[in-house]
TIRO-2110 file (N, C-alpha, C; in Angstrom, 1 decimal):
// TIRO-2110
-30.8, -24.8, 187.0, N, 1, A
-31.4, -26.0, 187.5, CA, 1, A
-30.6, -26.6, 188.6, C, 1, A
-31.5, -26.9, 189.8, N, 2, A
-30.2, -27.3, 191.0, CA, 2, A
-31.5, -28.0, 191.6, C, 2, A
-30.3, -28.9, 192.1, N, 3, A
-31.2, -30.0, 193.4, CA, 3, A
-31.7, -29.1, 194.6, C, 3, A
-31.2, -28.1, 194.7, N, 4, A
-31.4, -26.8, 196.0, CA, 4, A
-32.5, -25.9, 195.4, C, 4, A
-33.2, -26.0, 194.5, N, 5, A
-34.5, -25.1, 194.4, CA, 5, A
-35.3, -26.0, 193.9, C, 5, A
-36.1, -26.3, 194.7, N, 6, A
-37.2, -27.3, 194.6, CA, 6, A
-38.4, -26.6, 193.7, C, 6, A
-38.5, -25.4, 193.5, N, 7, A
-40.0, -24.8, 193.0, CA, 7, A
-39.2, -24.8, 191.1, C, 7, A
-38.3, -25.6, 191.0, N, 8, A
-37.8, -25.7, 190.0, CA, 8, A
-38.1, -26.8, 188.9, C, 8, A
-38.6, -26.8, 187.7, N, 9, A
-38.4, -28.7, 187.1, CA, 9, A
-37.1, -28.5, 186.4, C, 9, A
-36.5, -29.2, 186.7, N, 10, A
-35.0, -29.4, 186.0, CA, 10, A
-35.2, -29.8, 184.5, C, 10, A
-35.3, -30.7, 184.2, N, 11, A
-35.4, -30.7, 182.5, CA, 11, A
-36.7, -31.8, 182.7, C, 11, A
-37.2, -31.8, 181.5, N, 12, A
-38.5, -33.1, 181.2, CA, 12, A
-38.1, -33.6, 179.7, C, 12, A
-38.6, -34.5, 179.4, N, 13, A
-38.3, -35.0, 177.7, CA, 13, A
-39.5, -36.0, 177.6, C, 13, A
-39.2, -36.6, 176.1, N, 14, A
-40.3, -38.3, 175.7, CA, 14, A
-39.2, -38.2, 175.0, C, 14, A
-38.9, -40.1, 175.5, N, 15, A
-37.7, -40.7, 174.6, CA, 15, A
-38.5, -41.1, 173.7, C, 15, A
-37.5, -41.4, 172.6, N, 16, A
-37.7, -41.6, 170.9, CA, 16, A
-38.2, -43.0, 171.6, C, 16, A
-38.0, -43.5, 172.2, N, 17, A
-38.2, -45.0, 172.1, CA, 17, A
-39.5, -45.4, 172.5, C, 17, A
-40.1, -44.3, 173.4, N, 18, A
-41.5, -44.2, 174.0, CA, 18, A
-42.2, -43.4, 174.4, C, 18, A
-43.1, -43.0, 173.1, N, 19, A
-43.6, -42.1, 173.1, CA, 19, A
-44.8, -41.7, 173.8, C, 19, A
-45.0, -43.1, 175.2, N, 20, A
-46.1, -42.9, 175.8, CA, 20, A
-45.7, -42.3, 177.0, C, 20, A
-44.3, -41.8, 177.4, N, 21, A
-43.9, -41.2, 178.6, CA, 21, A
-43.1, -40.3, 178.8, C, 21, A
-43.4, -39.4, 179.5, N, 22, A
-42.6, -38.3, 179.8, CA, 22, A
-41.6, -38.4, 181.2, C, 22, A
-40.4, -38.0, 180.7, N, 23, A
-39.5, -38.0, 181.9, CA, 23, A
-39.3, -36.9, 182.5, C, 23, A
-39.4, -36.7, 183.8, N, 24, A
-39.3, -35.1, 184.6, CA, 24, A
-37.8, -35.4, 185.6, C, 24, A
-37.1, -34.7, 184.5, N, 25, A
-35.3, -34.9, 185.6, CA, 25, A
-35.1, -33.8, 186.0, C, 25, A
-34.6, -34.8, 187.2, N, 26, A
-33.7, -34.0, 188.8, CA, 26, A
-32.5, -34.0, 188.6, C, 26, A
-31.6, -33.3, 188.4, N, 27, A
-30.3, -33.0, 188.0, CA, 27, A
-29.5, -32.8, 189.7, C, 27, A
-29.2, -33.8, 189.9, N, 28, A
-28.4, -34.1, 191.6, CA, 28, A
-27.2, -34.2, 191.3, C, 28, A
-26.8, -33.2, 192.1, N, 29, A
-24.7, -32.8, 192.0, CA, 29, A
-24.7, -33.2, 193.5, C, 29, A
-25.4, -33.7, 194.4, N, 30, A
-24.9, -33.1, 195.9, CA, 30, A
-24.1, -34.6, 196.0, C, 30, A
-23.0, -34.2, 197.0, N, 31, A
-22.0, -35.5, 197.1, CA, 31, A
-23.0, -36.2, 198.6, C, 31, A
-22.9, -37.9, 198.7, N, 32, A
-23.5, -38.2, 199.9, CA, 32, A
-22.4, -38.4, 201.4, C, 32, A
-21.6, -38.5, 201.4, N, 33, A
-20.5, -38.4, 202.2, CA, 33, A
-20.9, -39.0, 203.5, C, 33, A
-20.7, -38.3, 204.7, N, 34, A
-21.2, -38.4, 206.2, CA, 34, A
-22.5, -38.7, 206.5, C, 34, A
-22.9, -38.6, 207.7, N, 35, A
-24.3, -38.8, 208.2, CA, 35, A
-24.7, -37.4, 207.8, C, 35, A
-24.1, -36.5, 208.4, N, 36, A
-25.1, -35.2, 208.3, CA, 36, A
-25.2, -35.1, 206.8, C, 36, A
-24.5, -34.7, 205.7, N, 37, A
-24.3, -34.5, 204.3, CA, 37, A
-25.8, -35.4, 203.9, C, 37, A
-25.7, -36.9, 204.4, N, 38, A
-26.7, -37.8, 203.3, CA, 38, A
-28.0, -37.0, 204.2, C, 38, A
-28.4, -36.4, 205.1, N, 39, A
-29.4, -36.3, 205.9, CA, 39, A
-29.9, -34.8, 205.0, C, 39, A
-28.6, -34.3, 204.8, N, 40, A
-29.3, -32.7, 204.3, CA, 40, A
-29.4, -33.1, 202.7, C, 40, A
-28.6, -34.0, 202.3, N, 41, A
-29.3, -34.7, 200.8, CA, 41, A
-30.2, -35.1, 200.5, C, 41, A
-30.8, -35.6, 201.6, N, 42, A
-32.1, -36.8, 201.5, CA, 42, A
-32.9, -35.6, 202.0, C, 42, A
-32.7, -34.5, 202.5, N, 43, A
-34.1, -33.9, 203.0, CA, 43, A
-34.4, -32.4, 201.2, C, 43, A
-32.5, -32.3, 200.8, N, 44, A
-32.8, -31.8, 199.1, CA, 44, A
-33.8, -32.5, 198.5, C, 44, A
-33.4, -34.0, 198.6, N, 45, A
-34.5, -35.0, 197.2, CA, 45, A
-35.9, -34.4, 197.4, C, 45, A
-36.1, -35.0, 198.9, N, 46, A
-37.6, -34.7, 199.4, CA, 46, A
-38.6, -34.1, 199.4, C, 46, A
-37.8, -32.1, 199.0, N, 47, A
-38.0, -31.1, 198.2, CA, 47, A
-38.5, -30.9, 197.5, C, 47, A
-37.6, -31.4, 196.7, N, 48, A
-37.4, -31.1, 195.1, CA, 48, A
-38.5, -32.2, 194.4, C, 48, A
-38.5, -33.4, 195.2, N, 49, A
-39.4, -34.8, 194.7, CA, 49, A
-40.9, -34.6, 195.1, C, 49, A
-41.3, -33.3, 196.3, N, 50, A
-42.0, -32.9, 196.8, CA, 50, A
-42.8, -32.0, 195.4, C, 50, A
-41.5, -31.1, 195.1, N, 51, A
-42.0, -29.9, 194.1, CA, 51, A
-42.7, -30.6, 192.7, C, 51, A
-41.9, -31.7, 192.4, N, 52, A
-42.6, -32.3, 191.4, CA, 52, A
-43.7, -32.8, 191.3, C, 52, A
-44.1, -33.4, 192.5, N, 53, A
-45.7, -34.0, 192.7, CA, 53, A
-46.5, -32.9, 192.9, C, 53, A
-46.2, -31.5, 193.5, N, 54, A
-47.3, -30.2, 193.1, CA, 54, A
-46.9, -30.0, 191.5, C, 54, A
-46.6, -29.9, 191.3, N, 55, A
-46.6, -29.5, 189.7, CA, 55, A
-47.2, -30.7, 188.6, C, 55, A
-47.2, -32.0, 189.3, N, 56, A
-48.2, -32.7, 188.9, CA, 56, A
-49.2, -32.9, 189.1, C, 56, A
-49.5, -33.1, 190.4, N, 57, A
-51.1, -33.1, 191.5, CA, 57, A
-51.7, -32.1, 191.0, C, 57, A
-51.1, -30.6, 190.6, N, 58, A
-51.7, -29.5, 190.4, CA, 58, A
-52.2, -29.0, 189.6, C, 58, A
-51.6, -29.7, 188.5, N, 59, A
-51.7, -29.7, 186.5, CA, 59, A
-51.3, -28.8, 186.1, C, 59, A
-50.4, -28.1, 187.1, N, 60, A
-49.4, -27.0, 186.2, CA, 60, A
-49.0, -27.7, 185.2, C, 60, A
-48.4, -29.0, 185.2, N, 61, A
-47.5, -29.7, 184.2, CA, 61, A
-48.1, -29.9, 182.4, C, 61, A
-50.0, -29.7, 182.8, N, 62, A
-50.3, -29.8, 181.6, CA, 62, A
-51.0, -28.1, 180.8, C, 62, A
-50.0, -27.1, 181.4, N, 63, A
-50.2, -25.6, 181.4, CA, 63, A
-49.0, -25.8, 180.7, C, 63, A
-47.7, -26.1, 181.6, N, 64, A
-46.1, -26.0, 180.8, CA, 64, A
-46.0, -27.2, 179.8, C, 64, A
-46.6, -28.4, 179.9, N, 65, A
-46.2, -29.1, 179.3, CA, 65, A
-47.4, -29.5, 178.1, C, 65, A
-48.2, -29.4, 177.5, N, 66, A
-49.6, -29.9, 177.0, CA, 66, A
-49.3, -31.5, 176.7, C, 66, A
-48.0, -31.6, 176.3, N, 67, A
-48.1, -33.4, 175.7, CA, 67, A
-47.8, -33.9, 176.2, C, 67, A
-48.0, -33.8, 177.8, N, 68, A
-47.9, -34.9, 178.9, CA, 68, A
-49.1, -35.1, 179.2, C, 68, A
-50.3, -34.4, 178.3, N, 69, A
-51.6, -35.1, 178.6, CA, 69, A
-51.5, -36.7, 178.1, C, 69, A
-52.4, -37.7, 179.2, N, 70, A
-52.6, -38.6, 178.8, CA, 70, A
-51.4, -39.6, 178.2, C, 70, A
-50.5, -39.1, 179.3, N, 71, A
-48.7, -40.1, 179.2, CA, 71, A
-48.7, -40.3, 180.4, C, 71, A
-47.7, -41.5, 180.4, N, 72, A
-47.3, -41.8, 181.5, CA, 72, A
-45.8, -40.8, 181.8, C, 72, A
-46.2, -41.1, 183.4, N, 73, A
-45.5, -39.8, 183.8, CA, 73, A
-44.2, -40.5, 184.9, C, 73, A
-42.4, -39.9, 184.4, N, 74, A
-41.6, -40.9, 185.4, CA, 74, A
-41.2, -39.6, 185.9, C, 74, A
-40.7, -39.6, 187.4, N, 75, A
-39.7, -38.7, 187.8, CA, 75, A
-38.6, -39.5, 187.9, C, 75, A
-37.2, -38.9, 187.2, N, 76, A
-35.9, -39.7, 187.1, CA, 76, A
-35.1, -38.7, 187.7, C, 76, A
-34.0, -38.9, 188.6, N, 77, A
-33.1, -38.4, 189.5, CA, 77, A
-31.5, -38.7, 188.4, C, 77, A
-30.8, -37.9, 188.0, N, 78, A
-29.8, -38.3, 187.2, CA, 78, A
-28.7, -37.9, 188.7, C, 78, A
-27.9, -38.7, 189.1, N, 79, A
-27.3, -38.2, 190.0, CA, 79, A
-25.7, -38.8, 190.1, C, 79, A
-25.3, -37.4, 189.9, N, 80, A
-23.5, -37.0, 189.9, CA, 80, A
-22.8, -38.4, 190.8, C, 80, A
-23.3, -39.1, 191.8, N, 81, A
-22.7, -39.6, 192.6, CA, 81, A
-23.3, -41.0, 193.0, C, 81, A
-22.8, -42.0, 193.1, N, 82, A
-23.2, -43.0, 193.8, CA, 82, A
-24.1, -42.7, 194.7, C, 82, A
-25.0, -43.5, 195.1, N, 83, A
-25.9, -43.3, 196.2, CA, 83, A
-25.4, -43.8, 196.9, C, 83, A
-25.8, -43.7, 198.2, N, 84, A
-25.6, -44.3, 199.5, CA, 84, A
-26.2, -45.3, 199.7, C, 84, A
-26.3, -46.5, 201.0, N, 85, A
-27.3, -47.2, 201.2, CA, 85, A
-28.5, -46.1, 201.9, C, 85, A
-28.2, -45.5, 202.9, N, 86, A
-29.5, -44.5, 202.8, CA, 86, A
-30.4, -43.9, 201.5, C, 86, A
-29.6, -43.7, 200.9, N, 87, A
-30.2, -42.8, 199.6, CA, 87, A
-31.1, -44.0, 198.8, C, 87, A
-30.7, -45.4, 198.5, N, 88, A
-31.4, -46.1, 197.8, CA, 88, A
-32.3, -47.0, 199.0, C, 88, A
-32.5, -46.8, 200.1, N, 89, A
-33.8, -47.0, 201.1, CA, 89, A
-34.4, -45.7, 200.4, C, 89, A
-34.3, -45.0, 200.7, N, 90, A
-34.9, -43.3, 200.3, CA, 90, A
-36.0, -43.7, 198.8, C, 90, A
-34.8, -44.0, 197.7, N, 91, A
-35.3, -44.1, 196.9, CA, 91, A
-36.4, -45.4, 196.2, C, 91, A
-36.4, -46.4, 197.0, N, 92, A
-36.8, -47.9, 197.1, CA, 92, A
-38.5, -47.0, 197.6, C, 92, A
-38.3, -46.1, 199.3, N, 93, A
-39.9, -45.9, 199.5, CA, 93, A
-40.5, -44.8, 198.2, C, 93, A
-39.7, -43.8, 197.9, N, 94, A
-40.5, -43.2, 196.8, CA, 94, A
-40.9, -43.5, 195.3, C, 94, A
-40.3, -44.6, 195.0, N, 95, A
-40.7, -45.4, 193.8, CA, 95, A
-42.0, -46.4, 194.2, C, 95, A
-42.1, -47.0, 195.6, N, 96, A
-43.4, -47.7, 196.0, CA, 96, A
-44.4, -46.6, 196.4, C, 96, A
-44.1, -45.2, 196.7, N, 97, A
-45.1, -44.0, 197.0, CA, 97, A
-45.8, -43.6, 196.1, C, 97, A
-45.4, -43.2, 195.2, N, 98, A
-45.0, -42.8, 193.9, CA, 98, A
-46.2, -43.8, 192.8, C, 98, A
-45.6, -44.9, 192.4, N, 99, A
-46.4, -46.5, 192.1, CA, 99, A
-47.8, -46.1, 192.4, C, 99, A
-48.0, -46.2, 193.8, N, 100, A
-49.2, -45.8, 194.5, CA, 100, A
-50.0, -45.0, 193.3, C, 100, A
-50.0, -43.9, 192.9, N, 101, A
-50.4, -43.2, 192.7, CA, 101, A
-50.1, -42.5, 190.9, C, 101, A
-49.3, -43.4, 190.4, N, 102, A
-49.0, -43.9, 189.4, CA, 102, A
-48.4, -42.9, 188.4, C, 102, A
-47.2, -42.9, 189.3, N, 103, A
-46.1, -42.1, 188.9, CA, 103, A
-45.0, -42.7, 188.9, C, 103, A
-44.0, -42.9, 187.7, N, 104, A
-42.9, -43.9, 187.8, CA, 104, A
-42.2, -43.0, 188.6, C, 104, A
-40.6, -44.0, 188.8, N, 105, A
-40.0, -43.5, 189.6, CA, 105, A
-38.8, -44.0, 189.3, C, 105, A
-37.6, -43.1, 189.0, N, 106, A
-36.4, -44.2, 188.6, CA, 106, A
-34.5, -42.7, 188.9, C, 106, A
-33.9, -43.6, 189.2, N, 107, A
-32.9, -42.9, 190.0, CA, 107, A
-31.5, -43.4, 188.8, C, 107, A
-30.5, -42.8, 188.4, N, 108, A
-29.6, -42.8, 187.3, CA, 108, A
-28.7, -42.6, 187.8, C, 108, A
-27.3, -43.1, 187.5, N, 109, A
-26.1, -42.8, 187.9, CA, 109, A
-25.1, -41.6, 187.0, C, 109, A
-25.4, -41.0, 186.7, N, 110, A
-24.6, -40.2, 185.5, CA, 110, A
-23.1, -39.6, 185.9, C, 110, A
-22.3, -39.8, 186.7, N, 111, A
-20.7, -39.4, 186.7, CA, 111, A
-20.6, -38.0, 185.7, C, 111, A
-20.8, -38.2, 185.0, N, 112, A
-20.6, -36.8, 183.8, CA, 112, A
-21.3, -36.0, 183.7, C, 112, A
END
């Protein structure tokens, strides 16, 4: 599972706490550093945040997954590194994209 293969779903779950949602995680190692680094990071997310909406849009997700029928559906980014301010513009338009069309959207800091 890598932020660099987008035709990938990194892990999915339903927390104990709510059983009405499924979480589809992006497991992000990439560091955001320079201009160029956050540009080739931000065009990884886009990918990979790309690949998840076909595997939703498409209903692959209820072929691999069956008990995300009829849940709400979040894509969560766990990511190694602080964001950038680029990264959370990035992330601010695809949580309102996303909404749209009624798909959560939520970005995690995980260091570990």
């Amino acid at each position: 599972m890598s932020l660099t293969d987008p035709n990938i779903i990194d892990m999915w779950g339903i927390p104990k706490s709510d059983s009405g949602t499924i979480i589809l995680g992006i497991a992000d190692h990439l560091q955001w550093g320079n201009k160029t680094l956050q540009a080739e990071h931000l065009l990884a997310l886009q990918r990979k945040i790309n690949g998840y909406i076909a595997f939703i849009e498409g209903g692959e997700i209820y072929n691999k997954i069956p008990a995300a029928l009829g849940m709400s559906l979040v894509i969560r980014v766990y990511g190694k590194h602080e964001v950038s301010e680029r990264g959370e513009l990035f992330f601010e338009r695809v949580a309102e994209l996303l909404r749209a069309v009624g798909i959560g959207f939520e970005f995690v800091f995980k260091a570990d």
